[in-house]
N, CA, C and O of each residue as an XYZ file, in Angstrom:
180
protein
N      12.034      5.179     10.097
C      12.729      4.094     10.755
C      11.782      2.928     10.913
O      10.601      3.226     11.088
N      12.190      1.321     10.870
C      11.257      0.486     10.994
C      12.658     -0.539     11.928
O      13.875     -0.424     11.780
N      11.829     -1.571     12.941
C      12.341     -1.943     13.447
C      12.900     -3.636     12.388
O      13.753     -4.506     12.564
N      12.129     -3.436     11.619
C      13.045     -4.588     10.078
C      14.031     -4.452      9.856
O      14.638     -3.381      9.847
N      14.494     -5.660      9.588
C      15.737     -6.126      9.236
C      16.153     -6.085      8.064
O      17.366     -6.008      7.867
N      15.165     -6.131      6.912
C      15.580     -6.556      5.886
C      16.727     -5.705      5.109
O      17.611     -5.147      5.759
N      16.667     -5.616      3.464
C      17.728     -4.908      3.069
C      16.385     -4.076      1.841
O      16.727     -3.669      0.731
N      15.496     -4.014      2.156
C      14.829     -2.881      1.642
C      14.359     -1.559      2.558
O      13.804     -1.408      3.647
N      15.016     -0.482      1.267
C      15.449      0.535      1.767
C      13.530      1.164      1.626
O      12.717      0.780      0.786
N      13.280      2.251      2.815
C      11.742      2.870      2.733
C      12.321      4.262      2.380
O      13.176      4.698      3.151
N      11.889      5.174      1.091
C      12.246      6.470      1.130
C      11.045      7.559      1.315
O      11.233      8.746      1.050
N       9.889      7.098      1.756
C       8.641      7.364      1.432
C       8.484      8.533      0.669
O       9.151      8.777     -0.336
N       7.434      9.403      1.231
C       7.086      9.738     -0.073
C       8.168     10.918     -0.738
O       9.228     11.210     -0.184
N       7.788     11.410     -1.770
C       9.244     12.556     -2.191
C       8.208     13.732     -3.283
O       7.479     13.425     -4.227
N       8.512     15.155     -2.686
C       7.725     16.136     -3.788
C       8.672     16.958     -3.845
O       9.482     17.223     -2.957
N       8.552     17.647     -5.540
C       9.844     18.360     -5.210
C       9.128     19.852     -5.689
O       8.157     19.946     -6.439
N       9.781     20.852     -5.129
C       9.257     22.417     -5.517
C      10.339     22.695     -6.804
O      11.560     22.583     -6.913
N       9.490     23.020     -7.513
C      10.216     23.587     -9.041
C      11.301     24.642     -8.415
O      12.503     24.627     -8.680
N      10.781     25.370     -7.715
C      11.867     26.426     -7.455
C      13.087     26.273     -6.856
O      13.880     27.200     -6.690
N      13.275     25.089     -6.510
C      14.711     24.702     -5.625
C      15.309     23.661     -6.683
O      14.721     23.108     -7.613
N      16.534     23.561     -6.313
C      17.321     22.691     -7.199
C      16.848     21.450     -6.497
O      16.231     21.511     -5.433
N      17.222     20.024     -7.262
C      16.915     18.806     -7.083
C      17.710     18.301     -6.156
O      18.169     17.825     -7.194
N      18.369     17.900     -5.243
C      19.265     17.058     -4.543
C      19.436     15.443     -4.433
O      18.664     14.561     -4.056
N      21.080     15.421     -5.034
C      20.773     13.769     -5.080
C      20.839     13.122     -3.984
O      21.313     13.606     -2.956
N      20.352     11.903     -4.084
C      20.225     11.407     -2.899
C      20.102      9.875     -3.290
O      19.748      9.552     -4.424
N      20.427      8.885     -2.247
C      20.401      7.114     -1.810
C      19.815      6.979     -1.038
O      19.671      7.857     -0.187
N      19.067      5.534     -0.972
C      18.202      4.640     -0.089
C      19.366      3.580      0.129
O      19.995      3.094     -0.811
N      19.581      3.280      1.433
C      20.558      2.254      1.488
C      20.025      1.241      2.484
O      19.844      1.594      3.650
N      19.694     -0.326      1.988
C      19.306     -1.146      2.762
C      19.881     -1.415      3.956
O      21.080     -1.189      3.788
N      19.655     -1.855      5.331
C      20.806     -2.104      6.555
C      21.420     -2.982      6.025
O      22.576     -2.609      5.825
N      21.218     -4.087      5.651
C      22.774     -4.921      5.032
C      23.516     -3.856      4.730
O      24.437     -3.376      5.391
N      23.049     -3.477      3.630
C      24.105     -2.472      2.630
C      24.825     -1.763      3.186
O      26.033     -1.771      2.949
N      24.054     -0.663      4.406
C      24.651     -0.372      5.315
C      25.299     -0.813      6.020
O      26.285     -0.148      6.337
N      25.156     -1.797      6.479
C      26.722     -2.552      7.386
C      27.421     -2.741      6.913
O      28.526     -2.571      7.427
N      27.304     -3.283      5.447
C      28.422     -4.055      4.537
C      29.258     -2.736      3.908
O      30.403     -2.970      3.524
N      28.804     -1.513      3.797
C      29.624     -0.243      4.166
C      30.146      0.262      4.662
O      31.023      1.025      4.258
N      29.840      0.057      5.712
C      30.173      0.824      7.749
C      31.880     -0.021      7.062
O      32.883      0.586      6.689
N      31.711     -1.204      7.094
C      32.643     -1.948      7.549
C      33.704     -1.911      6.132
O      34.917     -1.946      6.340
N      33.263     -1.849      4.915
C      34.424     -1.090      4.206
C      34.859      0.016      4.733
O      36.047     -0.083      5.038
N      34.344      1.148      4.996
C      34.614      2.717      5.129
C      35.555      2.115      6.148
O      36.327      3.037      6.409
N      35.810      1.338      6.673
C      36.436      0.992      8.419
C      37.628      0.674      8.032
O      38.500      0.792      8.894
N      37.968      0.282      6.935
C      39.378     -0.667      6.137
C      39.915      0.202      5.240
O      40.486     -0.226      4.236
N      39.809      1.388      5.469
C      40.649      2.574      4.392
C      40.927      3.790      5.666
O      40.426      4.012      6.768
N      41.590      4.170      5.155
C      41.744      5.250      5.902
C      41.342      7.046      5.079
O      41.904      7.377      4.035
N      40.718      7.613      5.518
C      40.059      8.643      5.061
C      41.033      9.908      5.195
O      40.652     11.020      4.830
């Protein structure tokens, strides 16, 4: 967590063990994130 604003996402660092499967995964900037929040808000699930 950083108290920044910006819209760069921090995923630091990442190691992966051969023996486990890979999991996908996103970095999502807080813009991005809001500008999501607030679609997901205008559909109904």
């Amino acid at each position: 967590m950083s108290h920044s604003v910006d819209n760069i996402p921090h995923t630091g660092g990442t190691r992966y063990d051969s023996m486990y499967a890979k999991i996908p995964a996103v970095a999502v900037g807080l813009h991005d994130a809001d500008w999501l929040a607030a679609e997901l808000e205008k559909i109904s699930l």
